[in-house]
TINU-922603 format. One record per residue (C-alpha): x negated, y negated, z negated; residue in one letter. Coordinates in nm, 3 decimals, decimal comma, padded with zeros to 5 digits. Layout:
SITE       c1       c2       c3  aa
SITE        X        Y        Z   A
...
This chain:
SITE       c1       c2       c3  aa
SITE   01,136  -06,296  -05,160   X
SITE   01,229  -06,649  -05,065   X
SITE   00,982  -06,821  -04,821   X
SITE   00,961  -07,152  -04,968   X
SITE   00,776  -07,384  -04,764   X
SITE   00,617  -07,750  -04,828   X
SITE   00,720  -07,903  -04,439   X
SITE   00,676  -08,266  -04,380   X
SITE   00,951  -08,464  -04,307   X
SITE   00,774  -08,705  -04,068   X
SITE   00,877  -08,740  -03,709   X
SITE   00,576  -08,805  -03,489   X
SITE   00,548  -09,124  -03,299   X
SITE   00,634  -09,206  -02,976   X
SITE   00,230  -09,263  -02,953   X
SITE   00,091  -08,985  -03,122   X
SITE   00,073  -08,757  -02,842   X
SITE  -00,255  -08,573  -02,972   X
SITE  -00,082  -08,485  -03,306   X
SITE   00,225  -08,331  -03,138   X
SITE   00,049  -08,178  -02,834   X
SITE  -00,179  -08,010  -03,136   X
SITE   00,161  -07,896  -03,343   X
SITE   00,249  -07,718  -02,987   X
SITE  -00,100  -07,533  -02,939   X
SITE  -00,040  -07,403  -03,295   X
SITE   00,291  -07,248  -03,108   X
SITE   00,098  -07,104  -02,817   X
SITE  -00,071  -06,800  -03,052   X
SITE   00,234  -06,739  -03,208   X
SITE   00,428  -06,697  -02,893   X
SITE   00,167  -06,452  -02,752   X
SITE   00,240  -06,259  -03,049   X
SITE   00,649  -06,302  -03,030   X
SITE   00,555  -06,103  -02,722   X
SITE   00,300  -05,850  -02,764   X
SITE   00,532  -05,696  -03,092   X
SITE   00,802  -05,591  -02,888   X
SITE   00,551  -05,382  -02,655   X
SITE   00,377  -05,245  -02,946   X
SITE   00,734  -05,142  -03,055   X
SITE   00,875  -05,005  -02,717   X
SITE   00,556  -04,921  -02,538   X
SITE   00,459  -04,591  -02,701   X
SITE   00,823  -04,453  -02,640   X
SITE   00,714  -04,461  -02,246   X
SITE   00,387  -04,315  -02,328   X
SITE   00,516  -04,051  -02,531   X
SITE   00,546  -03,779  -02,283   X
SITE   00,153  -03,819  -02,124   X
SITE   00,092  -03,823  -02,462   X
SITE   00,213  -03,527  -02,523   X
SITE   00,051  -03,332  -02,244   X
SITE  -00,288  -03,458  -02,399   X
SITE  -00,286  -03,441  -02,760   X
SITE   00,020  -03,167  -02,795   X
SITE   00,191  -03,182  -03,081   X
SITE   00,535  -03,041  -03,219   X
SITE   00,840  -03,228  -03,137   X
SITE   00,844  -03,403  -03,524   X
SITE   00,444  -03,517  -03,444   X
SITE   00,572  -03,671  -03,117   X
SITE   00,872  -03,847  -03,277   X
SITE   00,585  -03,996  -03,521   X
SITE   00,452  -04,190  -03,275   X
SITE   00,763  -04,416  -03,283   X
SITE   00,883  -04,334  -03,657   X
SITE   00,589  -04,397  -03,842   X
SITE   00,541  -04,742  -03,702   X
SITE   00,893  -04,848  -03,779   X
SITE   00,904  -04,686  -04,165   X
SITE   00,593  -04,877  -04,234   X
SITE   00,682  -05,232  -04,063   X
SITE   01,051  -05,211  -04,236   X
SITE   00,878  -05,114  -04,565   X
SITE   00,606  -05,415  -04,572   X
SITE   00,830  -05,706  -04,393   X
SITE   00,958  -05,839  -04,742   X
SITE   00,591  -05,809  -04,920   X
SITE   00,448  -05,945  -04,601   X
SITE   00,650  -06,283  -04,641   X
SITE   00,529  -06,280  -04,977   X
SITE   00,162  -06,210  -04,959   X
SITE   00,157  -06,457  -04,662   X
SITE   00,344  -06,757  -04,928   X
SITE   00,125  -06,629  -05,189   X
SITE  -00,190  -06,582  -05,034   X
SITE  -00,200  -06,782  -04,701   X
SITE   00,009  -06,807  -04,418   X
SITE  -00,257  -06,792  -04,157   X
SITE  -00,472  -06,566  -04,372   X
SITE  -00,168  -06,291  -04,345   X
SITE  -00,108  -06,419  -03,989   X
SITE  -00,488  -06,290  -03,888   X
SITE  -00,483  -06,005  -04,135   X
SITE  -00,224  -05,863  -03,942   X
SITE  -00,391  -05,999  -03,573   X
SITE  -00,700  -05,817  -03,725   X
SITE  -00,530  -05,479  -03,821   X
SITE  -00,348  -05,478  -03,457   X
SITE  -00,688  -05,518  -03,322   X
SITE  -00,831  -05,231  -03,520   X
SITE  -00,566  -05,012  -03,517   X
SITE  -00,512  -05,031  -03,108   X
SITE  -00,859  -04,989  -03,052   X
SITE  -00,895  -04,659  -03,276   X
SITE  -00,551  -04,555  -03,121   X
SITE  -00,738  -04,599  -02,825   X
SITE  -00,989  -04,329  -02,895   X
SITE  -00,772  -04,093  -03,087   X
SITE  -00,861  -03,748  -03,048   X
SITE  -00,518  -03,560  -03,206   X
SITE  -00,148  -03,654  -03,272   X
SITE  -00,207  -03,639  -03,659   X
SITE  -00,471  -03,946  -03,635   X
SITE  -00,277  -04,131  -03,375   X
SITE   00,060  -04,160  -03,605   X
SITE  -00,162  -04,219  -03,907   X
SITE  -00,297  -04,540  -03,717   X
SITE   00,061  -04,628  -03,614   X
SITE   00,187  -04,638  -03,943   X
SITE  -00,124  -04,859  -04,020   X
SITE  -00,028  -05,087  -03,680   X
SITE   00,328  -05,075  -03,852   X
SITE   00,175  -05,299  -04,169   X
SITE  -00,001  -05,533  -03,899   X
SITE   00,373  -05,599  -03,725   X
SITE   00,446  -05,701  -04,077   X
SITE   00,219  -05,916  -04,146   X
SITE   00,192  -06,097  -03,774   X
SITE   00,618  -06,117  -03,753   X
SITE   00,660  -06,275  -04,123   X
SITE   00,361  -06,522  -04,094   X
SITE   00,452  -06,663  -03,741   X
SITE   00,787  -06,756  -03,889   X
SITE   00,680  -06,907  -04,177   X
SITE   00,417  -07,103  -03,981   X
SITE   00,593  -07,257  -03,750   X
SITE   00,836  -07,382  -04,026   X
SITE   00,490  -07,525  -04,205   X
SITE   00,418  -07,702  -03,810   X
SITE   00,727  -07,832  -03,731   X
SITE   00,966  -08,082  -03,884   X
SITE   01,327  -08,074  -03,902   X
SITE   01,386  -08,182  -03,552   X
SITE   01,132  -07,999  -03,366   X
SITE   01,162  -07,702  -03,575   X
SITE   01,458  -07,568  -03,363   X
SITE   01,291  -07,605  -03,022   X
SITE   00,987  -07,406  -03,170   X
SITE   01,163  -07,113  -03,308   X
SITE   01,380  -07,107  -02,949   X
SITE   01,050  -07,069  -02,771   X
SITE   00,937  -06,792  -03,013   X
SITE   01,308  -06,657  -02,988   X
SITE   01,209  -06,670  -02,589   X
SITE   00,876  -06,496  -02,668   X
SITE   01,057  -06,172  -02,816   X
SITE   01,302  -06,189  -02,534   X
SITE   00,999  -06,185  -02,246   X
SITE   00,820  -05,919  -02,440   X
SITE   01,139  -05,681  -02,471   X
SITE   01,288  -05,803  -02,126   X
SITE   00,929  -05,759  -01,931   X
SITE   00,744  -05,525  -02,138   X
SITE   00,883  -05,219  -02,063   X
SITE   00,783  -05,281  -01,726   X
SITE   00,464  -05,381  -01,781   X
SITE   00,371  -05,107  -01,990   X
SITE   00,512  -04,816  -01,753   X
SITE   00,277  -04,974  -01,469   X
SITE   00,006  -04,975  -01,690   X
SITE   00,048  -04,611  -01,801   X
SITE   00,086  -04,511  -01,465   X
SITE  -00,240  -04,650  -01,325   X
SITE  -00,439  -04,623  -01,599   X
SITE  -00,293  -04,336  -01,846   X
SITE  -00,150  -04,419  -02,214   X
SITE  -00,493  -04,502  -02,416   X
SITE  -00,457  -04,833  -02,187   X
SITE  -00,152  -04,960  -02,351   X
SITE  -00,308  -04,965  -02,700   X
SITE  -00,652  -05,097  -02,515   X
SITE  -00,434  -05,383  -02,367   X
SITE  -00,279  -05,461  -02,693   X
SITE  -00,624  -05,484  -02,885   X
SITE  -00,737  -05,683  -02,653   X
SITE  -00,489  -05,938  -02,673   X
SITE  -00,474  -05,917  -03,059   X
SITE  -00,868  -06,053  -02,998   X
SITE  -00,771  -06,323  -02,800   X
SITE  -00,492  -06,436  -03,022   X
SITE  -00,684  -06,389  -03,356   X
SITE  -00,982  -06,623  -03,203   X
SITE  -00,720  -06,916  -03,034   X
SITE  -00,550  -06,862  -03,419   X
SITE  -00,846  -06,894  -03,628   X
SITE  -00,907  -07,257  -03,474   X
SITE  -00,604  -07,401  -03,392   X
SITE  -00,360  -07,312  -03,688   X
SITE  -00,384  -07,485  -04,030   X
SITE  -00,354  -07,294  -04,345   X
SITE  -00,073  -07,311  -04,627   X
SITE   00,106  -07,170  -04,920   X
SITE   00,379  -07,184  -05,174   X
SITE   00,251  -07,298  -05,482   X
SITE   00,559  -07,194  -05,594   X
SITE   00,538  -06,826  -05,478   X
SITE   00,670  -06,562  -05,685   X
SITE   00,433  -06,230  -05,844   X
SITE   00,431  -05,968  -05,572   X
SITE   00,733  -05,718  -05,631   X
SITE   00,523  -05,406  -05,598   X
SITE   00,773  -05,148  -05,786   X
SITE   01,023  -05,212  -05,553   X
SITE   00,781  -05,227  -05,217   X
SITE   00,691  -04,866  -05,319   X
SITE   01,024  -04,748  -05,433   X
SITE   01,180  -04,880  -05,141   X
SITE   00,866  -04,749  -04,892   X
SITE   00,971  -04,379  -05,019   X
SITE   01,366  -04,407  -05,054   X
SITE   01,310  -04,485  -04,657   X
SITE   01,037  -04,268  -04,582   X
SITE   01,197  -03,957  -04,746   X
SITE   01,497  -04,016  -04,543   X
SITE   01,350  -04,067  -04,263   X
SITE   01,115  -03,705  -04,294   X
SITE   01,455  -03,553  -04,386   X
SITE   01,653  -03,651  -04,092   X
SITE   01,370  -03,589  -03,875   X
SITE   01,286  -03,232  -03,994   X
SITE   01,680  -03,147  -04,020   X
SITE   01,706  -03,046  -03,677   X
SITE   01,406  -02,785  -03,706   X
SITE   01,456  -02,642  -04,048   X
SITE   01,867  -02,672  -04,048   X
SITE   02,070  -02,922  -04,231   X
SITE   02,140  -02,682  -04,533   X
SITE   01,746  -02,587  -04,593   X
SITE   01,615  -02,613  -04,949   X
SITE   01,357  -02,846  -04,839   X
SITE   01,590  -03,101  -04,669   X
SITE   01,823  -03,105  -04,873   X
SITE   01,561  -03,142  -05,151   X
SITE   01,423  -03,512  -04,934   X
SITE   01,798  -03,678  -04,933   X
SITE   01,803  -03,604  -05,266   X
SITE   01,499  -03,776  -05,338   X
SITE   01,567  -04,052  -05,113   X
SITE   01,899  -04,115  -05,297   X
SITE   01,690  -04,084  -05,643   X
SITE   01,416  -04,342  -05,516   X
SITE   01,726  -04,581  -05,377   X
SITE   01,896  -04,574  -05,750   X
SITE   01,568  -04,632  -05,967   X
SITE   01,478  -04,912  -05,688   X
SITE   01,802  -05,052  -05,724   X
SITE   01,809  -05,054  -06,133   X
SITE   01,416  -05,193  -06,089   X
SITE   01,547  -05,481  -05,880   X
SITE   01,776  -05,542  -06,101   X
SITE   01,578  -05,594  -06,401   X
SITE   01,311  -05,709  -06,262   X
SITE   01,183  -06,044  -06,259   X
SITE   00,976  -06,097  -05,887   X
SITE   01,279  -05,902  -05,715   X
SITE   01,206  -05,856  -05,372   X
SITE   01,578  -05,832  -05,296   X
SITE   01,852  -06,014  -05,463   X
SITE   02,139  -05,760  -05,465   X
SITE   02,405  -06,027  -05,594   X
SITE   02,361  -06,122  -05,251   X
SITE   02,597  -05,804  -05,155   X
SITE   02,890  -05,952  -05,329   X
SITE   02,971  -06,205  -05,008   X
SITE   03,149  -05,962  -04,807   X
SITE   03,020  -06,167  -04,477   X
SITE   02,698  -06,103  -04,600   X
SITE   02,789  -05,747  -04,575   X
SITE   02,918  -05,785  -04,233   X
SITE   02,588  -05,935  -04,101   X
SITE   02,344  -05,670  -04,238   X
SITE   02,637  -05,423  -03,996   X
SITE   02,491  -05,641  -03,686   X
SITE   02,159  -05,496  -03,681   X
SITE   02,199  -05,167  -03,807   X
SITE   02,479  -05,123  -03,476   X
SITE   02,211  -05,273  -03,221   X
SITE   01,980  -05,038  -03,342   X
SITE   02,245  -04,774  -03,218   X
SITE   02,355  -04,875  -02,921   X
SITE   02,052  -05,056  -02,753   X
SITE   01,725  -05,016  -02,962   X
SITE   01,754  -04,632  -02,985   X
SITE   01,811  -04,651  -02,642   X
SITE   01,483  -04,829  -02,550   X
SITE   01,338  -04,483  -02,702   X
SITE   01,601  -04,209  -02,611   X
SITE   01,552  -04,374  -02,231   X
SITE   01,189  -04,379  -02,149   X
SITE   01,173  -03,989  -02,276   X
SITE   01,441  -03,892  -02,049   X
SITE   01,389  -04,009  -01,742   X
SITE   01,000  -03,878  -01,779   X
SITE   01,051  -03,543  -01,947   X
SITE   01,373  -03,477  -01,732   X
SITE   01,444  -03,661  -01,470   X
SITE   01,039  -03,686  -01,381   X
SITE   00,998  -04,034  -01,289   X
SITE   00,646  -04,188  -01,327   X
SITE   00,608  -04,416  -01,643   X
SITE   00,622  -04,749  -01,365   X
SITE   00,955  -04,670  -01,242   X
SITE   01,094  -04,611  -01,611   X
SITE   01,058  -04,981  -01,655   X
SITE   01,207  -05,087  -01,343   X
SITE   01,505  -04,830  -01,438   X
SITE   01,553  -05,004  -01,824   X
SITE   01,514  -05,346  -01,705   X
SITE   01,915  -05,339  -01,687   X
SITE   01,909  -05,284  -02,022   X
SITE   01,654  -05,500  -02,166   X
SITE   01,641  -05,816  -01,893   X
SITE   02,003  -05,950  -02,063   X
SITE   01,787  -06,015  -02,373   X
SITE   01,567  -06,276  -02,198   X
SITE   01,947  -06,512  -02,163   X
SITE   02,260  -06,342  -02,351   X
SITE   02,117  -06,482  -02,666   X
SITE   02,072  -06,839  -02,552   X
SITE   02,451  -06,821  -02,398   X
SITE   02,591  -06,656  -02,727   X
SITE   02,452  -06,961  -02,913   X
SITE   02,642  -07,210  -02,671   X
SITE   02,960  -07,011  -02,687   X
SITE   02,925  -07,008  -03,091   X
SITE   02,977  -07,430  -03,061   X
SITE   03,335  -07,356  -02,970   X
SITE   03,405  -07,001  -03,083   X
SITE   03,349  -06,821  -03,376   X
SITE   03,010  -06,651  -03,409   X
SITE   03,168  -06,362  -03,597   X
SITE   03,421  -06,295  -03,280   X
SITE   03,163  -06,311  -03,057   X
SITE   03,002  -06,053  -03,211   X
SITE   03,251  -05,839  -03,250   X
SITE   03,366  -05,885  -02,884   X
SITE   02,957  -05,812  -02,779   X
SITE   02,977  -05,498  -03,015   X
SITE   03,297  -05,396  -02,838   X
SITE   03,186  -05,449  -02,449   X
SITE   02,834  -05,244  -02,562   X
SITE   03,065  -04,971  -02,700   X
SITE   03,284  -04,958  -02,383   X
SITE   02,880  -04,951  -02,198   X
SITE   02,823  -04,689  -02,413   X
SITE   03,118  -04,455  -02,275   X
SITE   03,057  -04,580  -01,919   X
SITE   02,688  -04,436  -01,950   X
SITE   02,789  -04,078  -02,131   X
SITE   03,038  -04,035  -01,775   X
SITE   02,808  -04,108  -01,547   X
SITE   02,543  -03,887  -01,694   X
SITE   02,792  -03,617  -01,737   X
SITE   02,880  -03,661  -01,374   X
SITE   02,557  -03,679  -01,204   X
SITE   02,290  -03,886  -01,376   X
SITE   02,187  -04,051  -01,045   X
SITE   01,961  -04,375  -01,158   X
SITE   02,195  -04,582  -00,918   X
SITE   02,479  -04,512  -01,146   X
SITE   02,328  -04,598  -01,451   X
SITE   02,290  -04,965  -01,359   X
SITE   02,606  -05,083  -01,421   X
SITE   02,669  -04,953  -01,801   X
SITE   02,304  -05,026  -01,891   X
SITE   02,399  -05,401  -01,784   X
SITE   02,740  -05,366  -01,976   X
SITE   02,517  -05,271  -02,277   X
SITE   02,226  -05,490  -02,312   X
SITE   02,448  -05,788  -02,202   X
SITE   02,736  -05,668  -02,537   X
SITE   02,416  -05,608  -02,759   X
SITE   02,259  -05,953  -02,670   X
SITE   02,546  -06,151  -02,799   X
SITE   02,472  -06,065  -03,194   X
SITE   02,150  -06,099  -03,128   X
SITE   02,120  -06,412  -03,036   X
SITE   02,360  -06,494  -03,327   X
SITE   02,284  -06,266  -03,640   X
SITE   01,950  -06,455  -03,762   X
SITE   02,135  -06,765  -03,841   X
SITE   02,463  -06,575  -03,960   X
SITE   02,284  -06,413  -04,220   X
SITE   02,146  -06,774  -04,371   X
SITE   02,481  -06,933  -04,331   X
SITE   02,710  -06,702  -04,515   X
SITE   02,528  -06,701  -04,825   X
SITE   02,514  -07,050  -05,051   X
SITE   02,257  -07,237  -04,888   X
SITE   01,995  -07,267  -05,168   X
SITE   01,957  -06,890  -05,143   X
SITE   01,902  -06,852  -04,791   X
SITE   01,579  -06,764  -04,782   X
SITE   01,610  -06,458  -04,964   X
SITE   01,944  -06,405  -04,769   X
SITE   01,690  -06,415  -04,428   X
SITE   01,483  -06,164  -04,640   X
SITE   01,743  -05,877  -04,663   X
SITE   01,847  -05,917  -04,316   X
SITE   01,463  -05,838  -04,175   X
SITE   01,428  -05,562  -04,390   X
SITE   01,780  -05,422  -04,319   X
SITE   01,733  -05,501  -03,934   X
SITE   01,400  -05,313  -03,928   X
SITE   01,484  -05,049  -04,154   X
SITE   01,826  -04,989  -03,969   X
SITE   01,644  -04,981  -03,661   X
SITE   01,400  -04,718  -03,799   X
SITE   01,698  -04,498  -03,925   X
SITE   01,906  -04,548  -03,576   X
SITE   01,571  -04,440  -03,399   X
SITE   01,568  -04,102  -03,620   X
SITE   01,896  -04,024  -03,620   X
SITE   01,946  -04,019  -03,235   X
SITE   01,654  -03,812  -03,180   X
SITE   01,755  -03,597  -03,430   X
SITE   02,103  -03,548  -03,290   X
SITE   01,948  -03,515  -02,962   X
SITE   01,715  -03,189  -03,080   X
SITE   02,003  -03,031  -03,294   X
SITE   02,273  -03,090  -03,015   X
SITE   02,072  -02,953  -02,711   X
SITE   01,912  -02,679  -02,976   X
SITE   02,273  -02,560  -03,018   X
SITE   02,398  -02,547  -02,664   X
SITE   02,099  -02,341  -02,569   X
SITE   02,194  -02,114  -02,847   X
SITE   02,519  -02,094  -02,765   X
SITE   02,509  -02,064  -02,340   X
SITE   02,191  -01,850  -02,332   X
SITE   02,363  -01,524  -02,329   X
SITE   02,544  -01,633  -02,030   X
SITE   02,182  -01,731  -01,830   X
SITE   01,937  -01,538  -01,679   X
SITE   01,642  -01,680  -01,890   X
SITE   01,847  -01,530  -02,209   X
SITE   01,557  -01,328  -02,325   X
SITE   01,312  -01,603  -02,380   X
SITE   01,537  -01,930  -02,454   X
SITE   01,431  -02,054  -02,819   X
SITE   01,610  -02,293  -03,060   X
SITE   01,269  -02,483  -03,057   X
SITE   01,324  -02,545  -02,713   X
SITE   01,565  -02,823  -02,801   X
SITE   01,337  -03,040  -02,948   X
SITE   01,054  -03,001  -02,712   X
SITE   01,306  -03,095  -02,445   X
SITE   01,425  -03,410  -02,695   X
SITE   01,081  -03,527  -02,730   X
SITE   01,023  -03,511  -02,346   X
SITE   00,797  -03,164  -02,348   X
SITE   01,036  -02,988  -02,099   X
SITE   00,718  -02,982  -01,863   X
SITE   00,544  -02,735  -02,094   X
SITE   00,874  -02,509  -02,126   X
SITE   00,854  -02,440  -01,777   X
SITE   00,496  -02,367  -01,781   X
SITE   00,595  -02,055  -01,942   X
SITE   00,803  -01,900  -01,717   X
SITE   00,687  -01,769  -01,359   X
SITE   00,673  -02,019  -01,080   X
SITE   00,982  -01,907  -00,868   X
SITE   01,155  -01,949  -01,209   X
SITE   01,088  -02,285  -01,273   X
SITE   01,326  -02,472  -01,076   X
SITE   01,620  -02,263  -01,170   X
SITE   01,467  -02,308  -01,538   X
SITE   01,484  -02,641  -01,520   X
SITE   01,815  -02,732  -01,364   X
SITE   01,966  -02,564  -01,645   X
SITE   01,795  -02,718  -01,946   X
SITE   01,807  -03,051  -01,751   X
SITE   02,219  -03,009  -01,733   X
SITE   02,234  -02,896  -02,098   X
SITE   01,955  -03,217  -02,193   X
SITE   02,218  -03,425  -01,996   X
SITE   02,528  -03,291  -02,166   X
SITE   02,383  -03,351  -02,482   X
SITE   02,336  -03,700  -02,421   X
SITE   02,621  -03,770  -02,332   X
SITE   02,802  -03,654  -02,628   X
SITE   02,534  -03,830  -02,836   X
SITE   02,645  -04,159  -02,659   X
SITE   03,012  -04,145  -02,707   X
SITE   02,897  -04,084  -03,095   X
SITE   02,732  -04,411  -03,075   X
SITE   02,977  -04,599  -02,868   X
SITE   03,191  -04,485  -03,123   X
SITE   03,023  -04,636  -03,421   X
SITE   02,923  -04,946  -03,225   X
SITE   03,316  -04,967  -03,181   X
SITE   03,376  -04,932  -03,528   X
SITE   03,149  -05,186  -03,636   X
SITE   03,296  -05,403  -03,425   X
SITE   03,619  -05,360  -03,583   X
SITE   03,407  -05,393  -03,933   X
SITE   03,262  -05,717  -03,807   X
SITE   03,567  -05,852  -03,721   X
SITE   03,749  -05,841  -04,035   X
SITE   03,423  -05,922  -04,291   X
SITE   03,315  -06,212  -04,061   X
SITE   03,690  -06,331  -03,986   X
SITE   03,580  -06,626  -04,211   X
SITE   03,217  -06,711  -04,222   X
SITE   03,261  -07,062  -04,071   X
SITE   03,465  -07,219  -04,324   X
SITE   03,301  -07,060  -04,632   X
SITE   02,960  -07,140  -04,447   X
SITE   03,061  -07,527  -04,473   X
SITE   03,206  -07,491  -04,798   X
SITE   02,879  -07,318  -04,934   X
């Protein structure tokens, strides 16, 4: 899907204040939305754990809170730029303002774990539609030499939201209990749709191509039945009939999507687009971040509730190391990239989150105090915020540039889908690893008699509260020390996995972006 967009060329006059103070109120909505996605992304990780003392739920159910709101939004971002160039820019815009508003609200009122994550999925398609609309908006508002400045200050918007809203949210779960997050976010969904719905101005591409849907579905189940897979893995065992059975018919759904994309006319990806080998490298930028700092934004919140016991308010004081780099990193890796190359720096920000990475495993293995985890959650959220701030434009300018539209296409859908995957995969890990040492240590504990493999998950999805419930009260601290240490241990050989792979795609990065510059020029 290319968005191809009709953008006047026209600078406005010195003397037409009115028209360009009206372009920027048309930025205001979309900026309140560059911020509230983040916090409908992070914000249910930090509510996770009340919910689960509410609604229950097995460790897979809990995990769906997060999972089946990123499956859905990395399934529908490539039909959700073309519905919005087909259809109407601002109609998708409010569609999805409208479905964020609905969704919250019933989210709100759930009364189970098995309507909640069939709302977030639903939410998921709203993210969608609101992210690929505001883009191509502000591209419709804004000429040539404003158009930078706006897409900085939605750039900005994201970074408040995923700097901030952490924060924000844990206060608000503390004082007021999870069902206020989603209330907060419906609310401001209303007051966004209503500004929207007067102040921006419709368009489409009368040039827009059919709607792909073969490939939206094939490529909505290739991701989903991974995703089930890896997520059930760690309950039913990695050699069980029935996982085994979901790769394979994730890999079968990948193949016929593949040969349908190829063939078909109204491809929603162009796959010739694979043959750069920069392009390749840049599609590596997201899926590491979503290893070594957006699984963290999840793996975080759950521990230091479910373990460590903090309130949700303090969780966001204790990420903010993490996430506040976000808010400038970006905007200093786009200076540095005038006079060094963007594919070094993001190599060298891959590499200093890797060495974060390690840094954070050893002091968790040596005490876990939050004091010490200041320092390498800096180290990692400042190595992950230079590709960030970089990877957006990288994947337009290594591709010819009458394709980069569609190039910008891929990258979403492989940002949010890699983010999705990274998400399930560390929890995963996280359940099987601490699952195992329990196994294997319980014969030389006390508690030997009663420690269960399922125990490992429950602790992974921040339900250690309800383990502990089940043993005798002058057990419970003893209980929980250990399963606490072994939680701890586990994470920390999780995190040298990642810092590992963050490492290595570093390396990667290195050598397939060595060259993007000149052949970016040449192009």
């Amino acid at each position: 899907m290319e968005f191809k967009m009709n953008v006047s060329q026209q600078i406005p006059a010195p003397d037409n204040y009115s028209e360009e103070r009206n372009r920027y109120s048309v930025l205001l909505p979309l900026c309140a939305a560059g911020i509230i996605i983040p916090i409908v992304f992070t914000g249910p990780a930090i509510a996770t754990p009340m919910i689960a003392l509410e609604l229950g739920g097995s460790s897979i159910e809990l995990g769906g809170i997060v999972n089946a709101y990123n499956v859905a939004f990395g399934s529908c971002v490539m039909a959700g730029g073309t519905l919005a160039d087909r259809f109407g820019r601002k109609r998708c815009f409010l569609s999805g303002l409208i479905l964020f508003f609905i969704t919250s609200l019933l989210i709100g009122f759930a009364p189970d774990i098995t309507s909640l994550n069939i709302l977030r999925g639903i939410e998921g398609i709203a993210g969608a539609l609101t992210l690929t609309s505001s883009s191509a908006l502000i591209a419709q508002e804004f000429d040539e030499h404003l158009r930078l400045r706006a897409f900085s200050f939605l750039g900005t918007s994201f970074g408040i939201g995923l700097a901030f809203g952490p924060m924000l949210v844990g206060m608000m779960i503390a004082n007021f209990g999870w069902r206020s997050l989603f209330f907060f976010i419906a609310l401001v969904s209303l007051i966004v749709l209503l500004f929207s719905a007067k102040k921006v101005n419709e368009s489409k591409d009368p040039d827009a191509k059919n709607i792909d849907w073969p490939g939206i579905i094939l490529f909505t189940l290739a991701l989903s039945t991974l995703t089930l897979g890896i997520v059930f893995a760690p309950e039913r065992g990695w050699t069980d009939i029935y996982i085994i059975g979901l790769f394979l018919a994730s890999a079968l759904f990948l193949v016929i999507f593949v040969i349908a994309e190829v063939k078909s006319r109204y491809a929603m990806l162009d796959l010739s687009l694979f043959r750069y080998p920069r392009f390749i490298g840049v599609q590596l930028l997201p899926i590491s971040t979503g290893f070594c700092f957006v699984a963290l934004l999840v793996s975080l919140p759950i521990w230091f509730i479910g373990i460590q016991g903090f309130d949700e308010g303090r969780v966001g004081l204790a990420i903010l190391p993490l996430t506040a780099p976000m808010l400038v990193v970006p905007f200093i890796a786009g200076y540095l990239s005038k006079y060094v190359s963007p594919g070094l720096i993001c190599s060298v920000g891959l590499l200093v989150a890797a060495v974060g990475g390690c840094w954070l495993a050893f002091s968790l293995q040596v005490n876990g105090e939050i004091n010490s985890l200041v320092g390498p959650l800096l180290m990692i959220g400042i190595g992950s915020g230079l590709p960030w701030g970089l990877m957006d434009g990288l994947s337009m300018s290594v591709v010819p540039k009458e394709r980069a539209g569609m190039a910008a296409g891929i990258f979403t859908t492989m940002r949010v889908s890699g983010e999705a995957l990274a998400i399930a995969i560390i929890g995963a890990l996280l359940a099987a690893q601490t699952s195992a040492i329990l196994v294997s240590s319980k014969a030389d504990h006390a508690f030997s008699n009663i420690v269960s493999s399922e125990w490992g998950g429950k602790i992974a999805s921040g339900q250690m509260s309800s383990i502990l419930e089940s043993v005798a009260d002058a057990d419970r601290t003893s209980l929980g020390h250990w399963l606490a240490t072994i939680y701890q241990s586990s994470f920390g050989s999780i995190l040298l996995i990642i810092a590992a792979l963050t490492a290595l795609s570093a390396l990667a990065c290195a050598l397939l972006l060595r060259r993007e510059k000149q052949n970016a020029i040449r192009n």
